[in-house]
py3Dmol code that shows the C-alpha trace and the ligand (Angstrom):
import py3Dmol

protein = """\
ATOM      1  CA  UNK A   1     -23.249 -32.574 -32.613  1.00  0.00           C
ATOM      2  CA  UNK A   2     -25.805 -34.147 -30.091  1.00  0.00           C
ATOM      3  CA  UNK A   3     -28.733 -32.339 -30.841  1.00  0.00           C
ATOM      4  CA  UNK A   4     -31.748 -33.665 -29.367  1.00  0.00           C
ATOM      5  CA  UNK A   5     -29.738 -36.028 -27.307  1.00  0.00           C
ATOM      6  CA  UNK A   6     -30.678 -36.429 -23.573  1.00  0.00           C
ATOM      7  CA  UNK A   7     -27.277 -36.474 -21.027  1.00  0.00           C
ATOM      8  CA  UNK A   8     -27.168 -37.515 -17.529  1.00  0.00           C
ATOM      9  CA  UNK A   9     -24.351 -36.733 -15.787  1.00  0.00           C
ATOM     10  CA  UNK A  10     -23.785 -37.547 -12.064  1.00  0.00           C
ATOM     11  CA  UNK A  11     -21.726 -35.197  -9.976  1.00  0.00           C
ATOM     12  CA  UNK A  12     -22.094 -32.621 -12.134  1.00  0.00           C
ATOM     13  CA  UNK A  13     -21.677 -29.582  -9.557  1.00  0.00           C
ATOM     14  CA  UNK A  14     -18.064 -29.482  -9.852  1.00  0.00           C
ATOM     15  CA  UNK A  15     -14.623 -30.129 -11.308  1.00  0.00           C
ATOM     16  CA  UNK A  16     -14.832 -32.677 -14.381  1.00  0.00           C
ATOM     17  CA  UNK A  17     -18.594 -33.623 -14.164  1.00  0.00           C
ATOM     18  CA  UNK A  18     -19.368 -29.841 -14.438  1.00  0.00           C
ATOM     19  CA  UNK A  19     -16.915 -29.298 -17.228  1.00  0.00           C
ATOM     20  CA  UNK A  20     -18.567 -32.830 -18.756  1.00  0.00           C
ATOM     21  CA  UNK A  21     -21.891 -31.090 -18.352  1.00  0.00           C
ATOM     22  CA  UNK A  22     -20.876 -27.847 -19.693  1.00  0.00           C
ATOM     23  CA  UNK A  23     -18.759 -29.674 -23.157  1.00  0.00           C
ATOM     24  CA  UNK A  24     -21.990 -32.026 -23.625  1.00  0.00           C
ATOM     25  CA  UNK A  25     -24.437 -28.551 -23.728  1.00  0.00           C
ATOM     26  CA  UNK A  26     -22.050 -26.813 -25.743  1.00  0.00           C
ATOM     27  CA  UNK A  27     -22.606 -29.576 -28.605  1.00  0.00           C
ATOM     28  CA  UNK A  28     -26.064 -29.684 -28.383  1.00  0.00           C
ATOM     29  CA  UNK A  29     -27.131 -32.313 -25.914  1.00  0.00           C
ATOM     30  CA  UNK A  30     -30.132 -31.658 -23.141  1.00  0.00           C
ATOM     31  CA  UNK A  31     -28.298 -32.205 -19.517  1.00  0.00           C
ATOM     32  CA  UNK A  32     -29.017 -32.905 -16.590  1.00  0.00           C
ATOM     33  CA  UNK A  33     -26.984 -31.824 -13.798  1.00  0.00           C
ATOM     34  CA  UNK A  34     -26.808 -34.541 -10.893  1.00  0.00           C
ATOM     35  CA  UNK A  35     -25.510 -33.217  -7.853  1.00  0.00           C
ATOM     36  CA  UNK A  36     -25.464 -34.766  -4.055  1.00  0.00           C
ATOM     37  CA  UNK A  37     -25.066 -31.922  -1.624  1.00  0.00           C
ATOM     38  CA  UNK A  38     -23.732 -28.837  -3.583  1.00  0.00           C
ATOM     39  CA  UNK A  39     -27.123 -27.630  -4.924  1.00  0.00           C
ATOM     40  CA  UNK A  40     -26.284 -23.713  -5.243  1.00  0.00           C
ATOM     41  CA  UNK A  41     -23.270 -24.800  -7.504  1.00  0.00           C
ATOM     42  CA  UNK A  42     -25.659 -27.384  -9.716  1.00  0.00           C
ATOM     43  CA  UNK A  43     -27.899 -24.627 -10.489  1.00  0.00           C
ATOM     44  CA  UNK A  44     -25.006 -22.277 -11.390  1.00  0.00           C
ATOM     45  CA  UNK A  45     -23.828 -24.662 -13.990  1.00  0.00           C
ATOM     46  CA  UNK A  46     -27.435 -24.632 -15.087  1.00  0.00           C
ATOM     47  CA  UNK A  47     -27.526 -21.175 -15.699  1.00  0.00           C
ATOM     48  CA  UNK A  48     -24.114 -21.235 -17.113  1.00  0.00           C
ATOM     49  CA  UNK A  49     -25.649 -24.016 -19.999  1.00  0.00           C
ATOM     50  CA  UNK A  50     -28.404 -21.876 -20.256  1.00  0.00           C
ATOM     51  CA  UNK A  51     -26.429 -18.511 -20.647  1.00  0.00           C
ATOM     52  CA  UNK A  52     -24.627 -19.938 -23.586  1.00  0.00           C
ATOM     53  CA  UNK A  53     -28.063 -21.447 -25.304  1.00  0.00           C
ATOM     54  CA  UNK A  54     -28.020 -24.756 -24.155  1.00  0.00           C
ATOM     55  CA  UNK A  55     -30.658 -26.731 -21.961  1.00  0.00           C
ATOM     56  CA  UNK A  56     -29.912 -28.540 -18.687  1.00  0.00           C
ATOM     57  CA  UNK A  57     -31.797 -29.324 -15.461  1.00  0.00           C
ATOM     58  CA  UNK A  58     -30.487 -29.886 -11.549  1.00  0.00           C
ATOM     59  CA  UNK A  59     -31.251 -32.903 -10.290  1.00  0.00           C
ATOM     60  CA  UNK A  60     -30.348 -34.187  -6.594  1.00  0.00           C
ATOM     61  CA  UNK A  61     -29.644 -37.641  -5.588  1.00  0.00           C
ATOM     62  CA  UNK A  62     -27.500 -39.509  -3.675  1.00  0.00           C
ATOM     63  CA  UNK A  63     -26.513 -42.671  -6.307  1.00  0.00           C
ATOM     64  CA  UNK A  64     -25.272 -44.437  -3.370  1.00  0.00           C
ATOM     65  CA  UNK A  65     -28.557 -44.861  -2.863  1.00  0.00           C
ATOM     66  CA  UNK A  66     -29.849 -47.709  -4.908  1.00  0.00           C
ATOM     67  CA  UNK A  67     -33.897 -46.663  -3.957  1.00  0.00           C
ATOM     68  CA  UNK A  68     -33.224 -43.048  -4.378  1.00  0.00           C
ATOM     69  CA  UNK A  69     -31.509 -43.062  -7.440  1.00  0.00           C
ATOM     70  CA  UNK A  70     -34.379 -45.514  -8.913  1.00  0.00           C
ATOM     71  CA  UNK A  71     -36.622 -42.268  -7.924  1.00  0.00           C
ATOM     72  CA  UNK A  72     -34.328 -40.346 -10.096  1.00  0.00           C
ATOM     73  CA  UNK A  73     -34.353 -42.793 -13.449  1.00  0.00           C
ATOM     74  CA  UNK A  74     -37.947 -42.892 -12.877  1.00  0.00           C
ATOM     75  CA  UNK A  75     -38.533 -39.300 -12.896  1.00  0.00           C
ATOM     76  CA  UNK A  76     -36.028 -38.561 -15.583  1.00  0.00           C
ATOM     77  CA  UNK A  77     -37.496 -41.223 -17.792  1.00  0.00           C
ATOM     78  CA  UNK A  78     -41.212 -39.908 -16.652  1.00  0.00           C
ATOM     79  CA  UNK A  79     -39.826 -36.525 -18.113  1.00  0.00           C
ATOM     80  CA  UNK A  80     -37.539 -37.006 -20.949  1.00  0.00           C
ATOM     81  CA  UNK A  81     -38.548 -40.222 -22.375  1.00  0.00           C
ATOM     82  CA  UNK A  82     -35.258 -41.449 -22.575  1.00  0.00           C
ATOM     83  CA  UNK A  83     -31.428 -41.055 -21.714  1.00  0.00           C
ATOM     84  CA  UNK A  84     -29.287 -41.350 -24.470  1.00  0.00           C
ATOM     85  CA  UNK A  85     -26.177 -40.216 -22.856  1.00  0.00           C
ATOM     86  CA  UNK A  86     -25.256 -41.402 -19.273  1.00  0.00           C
ATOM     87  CA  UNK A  87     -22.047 -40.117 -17.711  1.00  0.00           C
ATOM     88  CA  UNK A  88     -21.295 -41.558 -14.217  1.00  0.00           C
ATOM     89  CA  UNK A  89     -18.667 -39.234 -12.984  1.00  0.00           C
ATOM     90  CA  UNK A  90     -19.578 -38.943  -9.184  1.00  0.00           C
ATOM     91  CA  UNK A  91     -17.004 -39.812  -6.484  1.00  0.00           C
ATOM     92  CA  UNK A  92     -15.646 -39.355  -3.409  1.00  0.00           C
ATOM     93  CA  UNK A  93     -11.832 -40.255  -2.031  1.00  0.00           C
ATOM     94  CA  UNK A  94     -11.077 -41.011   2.195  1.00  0.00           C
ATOM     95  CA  UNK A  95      -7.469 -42.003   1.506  1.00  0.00           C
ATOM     96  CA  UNK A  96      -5.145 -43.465   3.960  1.00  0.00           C
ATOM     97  CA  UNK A  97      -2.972 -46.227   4.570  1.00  0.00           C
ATOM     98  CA  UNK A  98      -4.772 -49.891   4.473  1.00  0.00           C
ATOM     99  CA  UNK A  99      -3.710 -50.536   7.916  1.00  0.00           C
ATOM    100  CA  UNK A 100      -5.734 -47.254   9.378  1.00  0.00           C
ATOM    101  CA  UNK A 101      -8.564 -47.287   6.833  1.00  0.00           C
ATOM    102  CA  UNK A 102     -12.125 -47.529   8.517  1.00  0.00           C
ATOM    103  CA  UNK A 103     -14.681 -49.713   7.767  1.00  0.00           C
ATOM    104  CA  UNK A 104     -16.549 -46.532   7.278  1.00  0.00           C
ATOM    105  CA  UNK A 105     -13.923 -44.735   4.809  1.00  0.00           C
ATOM    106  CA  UNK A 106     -13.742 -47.998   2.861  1.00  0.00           C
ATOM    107  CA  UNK A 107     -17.739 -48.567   2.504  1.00  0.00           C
ATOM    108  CA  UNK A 108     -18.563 -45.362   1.744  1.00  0.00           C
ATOM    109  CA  UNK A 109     -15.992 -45.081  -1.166  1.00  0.00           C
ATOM    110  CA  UNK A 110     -16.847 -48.214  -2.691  1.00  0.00           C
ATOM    111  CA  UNK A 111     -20.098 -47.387  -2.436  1.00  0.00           C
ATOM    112  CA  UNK A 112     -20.459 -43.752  -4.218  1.00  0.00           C
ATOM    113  CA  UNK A 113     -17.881 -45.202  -6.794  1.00  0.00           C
ATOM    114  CA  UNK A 114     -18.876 -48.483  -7.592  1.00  0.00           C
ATOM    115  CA  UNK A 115     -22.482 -49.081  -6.728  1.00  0.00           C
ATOM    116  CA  UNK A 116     -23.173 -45.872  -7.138  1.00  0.00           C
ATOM    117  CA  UNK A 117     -22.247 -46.662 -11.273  1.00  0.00           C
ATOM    118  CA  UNK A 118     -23.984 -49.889 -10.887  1.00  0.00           C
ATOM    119  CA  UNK A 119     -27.308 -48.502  -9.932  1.00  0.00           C
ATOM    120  CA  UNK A 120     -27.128 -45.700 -12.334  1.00  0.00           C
ATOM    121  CA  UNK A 121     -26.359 -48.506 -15.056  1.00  0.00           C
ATOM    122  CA  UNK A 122     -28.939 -51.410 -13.385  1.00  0.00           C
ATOM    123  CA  UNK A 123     -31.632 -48.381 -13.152  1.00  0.00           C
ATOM    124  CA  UNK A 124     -31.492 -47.654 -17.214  1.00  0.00           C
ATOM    125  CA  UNK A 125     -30.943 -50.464 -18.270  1.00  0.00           C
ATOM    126  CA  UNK A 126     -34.407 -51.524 -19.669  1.00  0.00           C
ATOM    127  CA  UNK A 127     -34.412 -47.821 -21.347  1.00  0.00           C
ATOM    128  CA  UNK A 128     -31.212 -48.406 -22.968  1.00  0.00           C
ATOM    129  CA  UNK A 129     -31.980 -52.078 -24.297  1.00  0.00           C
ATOM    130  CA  UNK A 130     -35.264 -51.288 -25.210  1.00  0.00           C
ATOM    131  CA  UNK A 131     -33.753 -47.976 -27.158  1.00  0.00           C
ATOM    132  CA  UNK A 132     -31.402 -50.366 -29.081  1.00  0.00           C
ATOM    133  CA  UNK A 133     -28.845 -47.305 -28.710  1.00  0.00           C
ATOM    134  CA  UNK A 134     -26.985 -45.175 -26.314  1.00  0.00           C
ATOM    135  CA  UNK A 135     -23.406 -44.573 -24.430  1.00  0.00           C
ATOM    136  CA  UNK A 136     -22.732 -45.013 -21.280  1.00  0.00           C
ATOM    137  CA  UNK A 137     -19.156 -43.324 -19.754  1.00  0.00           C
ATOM    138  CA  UNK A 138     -17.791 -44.513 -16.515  1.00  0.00           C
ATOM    139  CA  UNK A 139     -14.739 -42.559 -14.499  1.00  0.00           C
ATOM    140  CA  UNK A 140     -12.436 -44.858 -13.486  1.00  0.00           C
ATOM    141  CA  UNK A 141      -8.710 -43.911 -12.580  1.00  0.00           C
ATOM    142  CA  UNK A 142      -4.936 -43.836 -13.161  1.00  0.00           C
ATOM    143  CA  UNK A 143      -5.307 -45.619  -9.444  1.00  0.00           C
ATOM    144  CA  UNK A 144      -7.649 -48.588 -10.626  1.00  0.00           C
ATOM    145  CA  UNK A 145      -5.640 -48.831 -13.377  1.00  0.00           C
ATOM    146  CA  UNK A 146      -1.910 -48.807 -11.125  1.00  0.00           C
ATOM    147  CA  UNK A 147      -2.755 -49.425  -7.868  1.00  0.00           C
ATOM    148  CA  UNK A 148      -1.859 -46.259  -5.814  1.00  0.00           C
ATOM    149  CA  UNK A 149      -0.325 -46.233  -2.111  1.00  0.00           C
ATOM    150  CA  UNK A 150      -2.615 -44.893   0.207  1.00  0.00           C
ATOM    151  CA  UNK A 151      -5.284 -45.792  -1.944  1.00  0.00           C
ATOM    152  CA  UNK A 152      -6.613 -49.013  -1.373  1.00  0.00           C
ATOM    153  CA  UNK A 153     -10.547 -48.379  -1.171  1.00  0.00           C
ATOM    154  CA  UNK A 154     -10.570 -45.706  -3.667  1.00  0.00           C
ATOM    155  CA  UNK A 155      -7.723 -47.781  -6.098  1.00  0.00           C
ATOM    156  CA  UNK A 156     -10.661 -51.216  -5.688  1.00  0.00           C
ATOM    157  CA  UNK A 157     -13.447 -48.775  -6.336  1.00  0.00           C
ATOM    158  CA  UNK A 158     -11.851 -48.030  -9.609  1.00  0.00           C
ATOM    159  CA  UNK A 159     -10.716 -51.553 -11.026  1.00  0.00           C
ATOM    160  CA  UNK A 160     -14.422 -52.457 -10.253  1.00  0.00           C
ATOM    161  CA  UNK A 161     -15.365 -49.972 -12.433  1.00  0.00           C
ATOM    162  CA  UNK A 162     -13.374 -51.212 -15.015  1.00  0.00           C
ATOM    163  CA  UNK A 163     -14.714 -54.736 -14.512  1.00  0.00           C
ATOM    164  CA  UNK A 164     -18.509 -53.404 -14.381  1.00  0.00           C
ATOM    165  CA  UNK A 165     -17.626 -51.615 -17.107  1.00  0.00           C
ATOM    166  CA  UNK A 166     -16.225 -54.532 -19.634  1.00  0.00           C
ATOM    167  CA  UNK A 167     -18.794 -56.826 -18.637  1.00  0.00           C
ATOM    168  CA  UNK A 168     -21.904 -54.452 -19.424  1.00  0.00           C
ATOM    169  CA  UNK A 169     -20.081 -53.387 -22.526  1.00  0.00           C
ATOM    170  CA  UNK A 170     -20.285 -57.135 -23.412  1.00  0.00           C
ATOM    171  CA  UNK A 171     -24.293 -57.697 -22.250  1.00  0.00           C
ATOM    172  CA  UNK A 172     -25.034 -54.518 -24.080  1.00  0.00           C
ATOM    173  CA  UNK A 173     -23.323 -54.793 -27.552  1.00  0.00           C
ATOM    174  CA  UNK A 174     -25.824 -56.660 -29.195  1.00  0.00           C
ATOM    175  CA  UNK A 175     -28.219 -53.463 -28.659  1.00  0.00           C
ATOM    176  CA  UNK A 176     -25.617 -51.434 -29.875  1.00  0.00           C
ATOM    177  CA  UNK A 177     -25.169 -49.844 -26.650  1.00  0.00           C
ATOM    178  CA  UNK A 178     -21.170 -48.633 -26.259  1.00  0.00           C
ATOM    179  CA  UNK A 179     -20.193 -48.853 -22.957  1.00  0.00           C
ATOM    180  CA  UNK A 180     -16.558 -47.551 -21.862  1.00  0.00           C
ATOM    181  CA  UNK A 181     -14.321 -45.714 -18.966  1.00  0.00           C
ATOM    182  CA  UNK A 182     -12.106 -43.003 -19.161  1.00  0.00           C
ATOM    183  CA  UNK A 183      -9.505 -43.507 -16.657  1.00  0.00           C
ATOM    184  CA  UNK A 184      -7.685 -39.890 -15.841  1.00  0.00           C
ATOM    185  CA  UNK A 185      -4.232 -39.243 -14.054  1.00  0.00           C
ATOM    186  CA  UNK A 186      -3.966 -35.984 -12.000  1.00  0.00           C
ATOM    187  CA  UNK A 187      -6.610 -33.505 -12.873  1.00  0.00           C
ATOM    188  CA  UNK A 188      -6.328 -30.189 -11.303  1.00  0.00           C
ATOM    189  CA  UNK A 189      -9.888 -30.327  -9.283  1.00  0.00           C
ATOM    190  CA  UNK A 190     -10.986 -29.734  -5.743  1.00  0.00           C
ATOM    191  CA  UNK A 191     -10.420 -33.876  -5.131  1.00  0.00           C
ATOM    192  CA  UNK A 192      -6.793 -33.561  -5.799  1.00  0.00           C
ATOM    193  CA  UNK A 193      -5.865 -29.860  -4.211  1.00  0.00           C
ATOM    194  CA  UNK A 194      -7.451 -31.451  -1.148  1.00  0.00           C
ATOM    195  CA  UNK A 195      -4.093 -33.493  -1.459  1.00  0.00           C
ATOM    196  CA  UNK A 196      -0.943 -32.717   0.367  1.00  0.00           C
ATOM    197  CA  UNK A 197       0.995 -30.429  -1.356  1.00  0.00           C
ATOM    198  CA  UNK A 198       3.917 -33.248  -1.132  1.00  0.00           C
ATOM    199  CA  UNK A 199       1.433 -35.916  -2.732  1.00  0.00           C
ATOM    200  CA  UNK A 200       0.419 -32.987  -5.399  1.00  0.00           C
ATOM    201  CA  UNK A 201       4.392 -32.969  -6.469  1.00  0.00           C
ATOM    202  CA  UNK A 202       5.311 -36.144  -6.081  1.00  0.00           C
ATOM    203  CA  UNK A 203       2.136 -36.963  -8.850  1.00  0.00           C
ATOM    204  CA  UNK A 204       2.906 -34.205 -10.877  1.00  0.00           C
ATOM    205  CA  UNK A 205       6.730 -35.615 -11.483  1.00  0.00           C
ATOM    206  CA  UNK A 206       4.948 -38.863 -12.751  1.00  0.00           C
ATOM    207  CA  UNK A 207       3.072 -37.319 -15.868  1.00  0.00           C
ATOM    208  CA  UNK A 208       4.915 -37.342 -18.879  1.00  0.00           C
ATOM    209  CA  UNK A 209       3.616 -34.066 -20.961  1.00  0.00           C
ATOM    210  CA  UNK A 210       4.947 -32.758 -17.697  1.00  0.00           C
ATOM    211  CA  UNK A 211       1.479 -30.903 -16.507  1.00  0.00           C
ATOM    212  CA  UNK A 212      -1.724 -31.680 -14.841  1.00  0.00           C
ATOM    213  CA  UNK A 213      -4.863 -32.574 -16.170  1.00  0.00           C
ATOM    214  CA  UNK A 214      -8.004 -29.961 -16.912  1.00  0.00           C
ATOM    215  CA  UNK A 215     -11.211 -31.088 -16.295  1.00  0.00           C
ATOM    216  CA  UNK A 216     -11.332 -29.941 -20.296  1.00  0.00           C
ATOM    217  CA  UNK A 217      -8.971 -32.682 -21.379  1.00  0.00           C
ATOM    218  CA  UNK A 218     -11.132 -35.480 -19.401  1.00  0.00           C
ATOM    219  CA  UNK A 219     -14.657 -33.280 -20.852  1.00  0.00           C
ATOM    220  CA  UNK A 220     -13.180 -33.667 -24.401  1.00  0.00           C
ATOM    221  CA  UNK A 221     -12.335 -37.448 -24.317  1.00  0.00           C
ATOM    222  CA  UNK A 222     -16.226 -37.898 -22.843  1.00  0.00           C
ATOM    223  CA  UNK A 223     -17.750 -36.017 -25.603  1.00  0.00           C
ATOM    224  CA  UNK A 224     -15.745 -38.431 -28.176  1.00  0.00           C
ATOM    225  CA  UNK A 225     -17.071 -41.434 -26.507  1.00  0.00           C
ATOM    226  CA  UNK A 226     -20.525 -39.520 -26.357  1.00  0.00           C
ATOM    227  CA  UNK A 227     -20.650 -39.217 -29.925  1.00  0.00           C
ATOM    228  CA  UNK A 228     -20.994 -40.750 -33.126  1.00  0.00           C
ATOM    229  CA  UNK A 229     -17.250 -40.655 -33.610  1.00  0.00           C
ATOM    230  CA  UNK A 230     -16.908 -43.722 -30.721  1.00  0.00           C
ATOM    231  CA  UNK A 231     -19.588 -46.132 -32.892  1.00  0.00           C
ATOM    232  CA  UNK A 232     -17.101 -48.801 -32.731  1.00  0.00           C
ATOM    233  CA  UNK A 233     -15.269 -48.631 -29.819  1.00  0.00           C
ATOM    234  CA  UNK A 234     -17.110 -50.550 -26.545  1.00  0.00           C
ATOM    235  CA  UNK A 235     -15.213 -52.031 -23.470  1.00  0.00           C
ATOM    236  CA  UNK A 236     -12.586 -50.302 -23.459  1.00  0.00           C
ATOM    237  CA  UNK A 237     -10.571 -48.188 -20.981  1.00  0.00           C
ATOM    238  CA  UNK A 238      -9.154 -45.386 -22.260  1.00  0.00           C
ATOM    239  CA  UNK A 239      -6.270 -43.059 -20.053  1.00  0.00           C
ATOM    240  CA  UNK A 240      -6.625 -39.072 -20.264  1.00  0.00           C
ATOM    241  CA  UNK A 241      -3.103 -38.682 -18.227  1.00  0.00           C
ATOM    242  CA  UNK A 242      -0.366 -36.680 -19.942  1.00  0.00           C
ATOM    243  CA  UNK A 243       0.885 -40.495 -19.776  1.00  0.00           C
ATOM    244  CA  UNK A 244       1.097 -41.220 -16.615  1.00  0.00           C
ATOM    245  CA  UNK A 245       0.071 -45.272 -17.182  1.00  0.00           C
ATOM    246  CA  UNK A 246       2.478 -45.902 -20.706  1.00  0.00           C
TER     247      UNK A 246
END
"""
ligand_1 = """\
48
NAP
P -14.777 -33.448 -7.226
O -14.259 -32.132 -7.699
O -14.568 -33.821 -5.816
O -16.340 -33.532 -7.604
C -17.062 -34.688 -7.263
C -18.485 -34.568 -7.753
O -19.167 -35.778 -7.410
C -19.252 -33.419 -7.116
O -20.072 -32.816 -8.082
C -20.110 -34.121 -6.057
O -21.352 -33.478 -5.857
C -20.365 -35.449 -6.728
N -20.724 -36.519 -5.789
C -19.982 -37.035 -4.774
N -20.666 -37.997 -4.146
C -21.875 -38.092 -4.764
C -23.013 -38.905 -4.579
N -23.059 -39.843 -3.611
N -24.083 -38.733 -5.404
C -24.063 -37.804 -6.383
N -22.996 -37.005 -6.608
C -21.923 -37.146 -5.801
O -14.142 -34.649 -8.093
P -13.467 -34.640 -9.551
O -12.007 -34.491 -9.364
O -14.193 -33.751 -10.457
O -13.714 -36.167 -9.971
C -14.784 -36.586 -10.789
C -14.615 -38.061 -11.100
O -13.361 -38.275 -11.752
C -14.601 -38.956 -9.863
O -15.255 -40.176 -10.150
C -13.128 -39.178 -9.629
O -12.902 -40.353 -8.916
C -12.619 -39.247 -11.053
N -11.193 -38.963 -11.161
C -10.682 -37.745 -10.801
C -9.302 -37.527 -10.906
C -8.658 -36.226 -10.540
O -7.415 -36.134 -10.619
N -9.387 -35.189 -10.182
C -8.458 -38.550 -11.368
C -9.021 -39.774 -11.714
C -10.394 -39.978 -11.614
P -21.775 -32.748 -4.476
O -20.736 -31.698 -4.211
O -23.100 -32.207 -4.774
O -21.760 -33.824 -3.437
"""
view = py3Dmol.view(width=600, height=400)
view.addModel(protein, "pdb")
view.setStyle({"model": 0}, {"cartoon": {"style": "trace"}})
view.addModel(ligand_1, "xyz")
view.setStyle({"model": 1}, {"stick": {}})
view.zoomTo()
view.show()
């Protein structure tokens, strides 16, 4: 259980952050729902957290935004004393082919995706050293993992987040601070059904276990890594994809 336990969770209105939001409430921790634009559905998973007996809080910010999402931290912190749990789920795709990508398309990718984990990360950081504990869960991607056609901004986002990811887990162990990413295939969410439904198949004949992804398989492997179960296990990348990387 992680009673008493403070979660942050970033793009936490929909698809796997809300079902990471939901799963973390449902064991006990206090969350708070990050959201960017999609406020009404933030505050319904609220009330859903609170329906079931849980605690959570909507939170907007932007964690593109280096200054804004400081605000956030600070606030939080100001709050809560503490953040014992940080999931940084938000992200955004603008796939196409290399030679047609815009500037735009490939900035503002790498930018929710990758700095937008490394400000999250850079903000807490004093809490979580000076804490001497805490777990921090980055969303990587079968496509940072493989490389994926198509891809290219979305694919680099994703390998940085690997990289970010080993190296904190490396600054952070002595403070016994775990720090890992979950890297999912093909999750049935509203990123991928915004896919073609050609794309959809052609993915779908990849996977292994022969199915798409829940959110719930992705929300179960976060609350292991959340948890006292995942004491010993830092760095690492770990695929939730009916085994679509073997
Ligand atoms: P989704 O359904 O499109 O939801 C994305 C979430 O991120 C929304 O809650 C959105 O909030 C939030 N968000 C986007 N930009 C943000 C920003 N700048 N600041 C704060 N929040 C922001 O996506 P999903 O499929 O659940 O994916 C969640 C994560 O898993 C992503 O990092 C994605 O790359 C990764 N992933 C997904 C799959 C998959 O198959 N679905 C596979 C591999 C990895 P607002 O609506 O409020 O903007």
């Amino acid at each position: 259980m992680l009673t008493g336990k403070i979660a942050l969770v970033t793009g936490a209105s929909r698809g796997i952050g809300r079902e990471v939001a939901l799963t973390l409430a449902a064991n006990g921790a206090i969350v708070i729902v990050n959201y960017n634009g999609s406020k009404e559905r933030a505050e319904e998973v609220v009330k859903e957290i609170e329906a079931a007996g849980g605690s959570a809080e909507a939170v907007q910010c932007n964690v593109a935004d280096f200054q804004a999402s400081e605000e956030m931290v600070k606030n939080i912190l100001a709050k809560y004393k503490k953040v014992d749990i940080l999931v940084n789920n938000a992200g955004i795709t603008k796939d196409n082919l290399i030679m047609r990508m815009s500037e735009e398309d490939y900035d503002a990718v790498m930018d929710t995706n990758l700095k937008g984990t490394f400000n999250m990360i850079r903000h807490l950081s004093r809490s979580f050293i000076k804490q001497r504990s805490g777990k921090i869960i980055n969303l990587s991607s079968v496509s940072g993992v493989l490389g994926n056609a198509g891809q290219a901004n979305y694919s680099a986002s994703k390998a940085g987040v690997i990289g970010l990811t080993k190296s904190v887990a490396r600054e952070f162990a002595s403070r016994g601070i775990c720090v890992n990413a979950v890297a999912p295939g093909f999750i049935e969410t509203e990123m991928t059904s915004a896919m073609s439904e050609e794309a959809q198949n052609g993915l779908k004949q990849m996977i292994p276990l022969g199915r798409a992804g829940k959110a719930s398989d992705v929300a179960e492997l976060v609350l292991f890594l959340a948890g006292k179960g995942s004491d010993y296990i830092t760095g690492q990348v770990i695929s939730v994809d009916g085994g679509m990387a073997i």
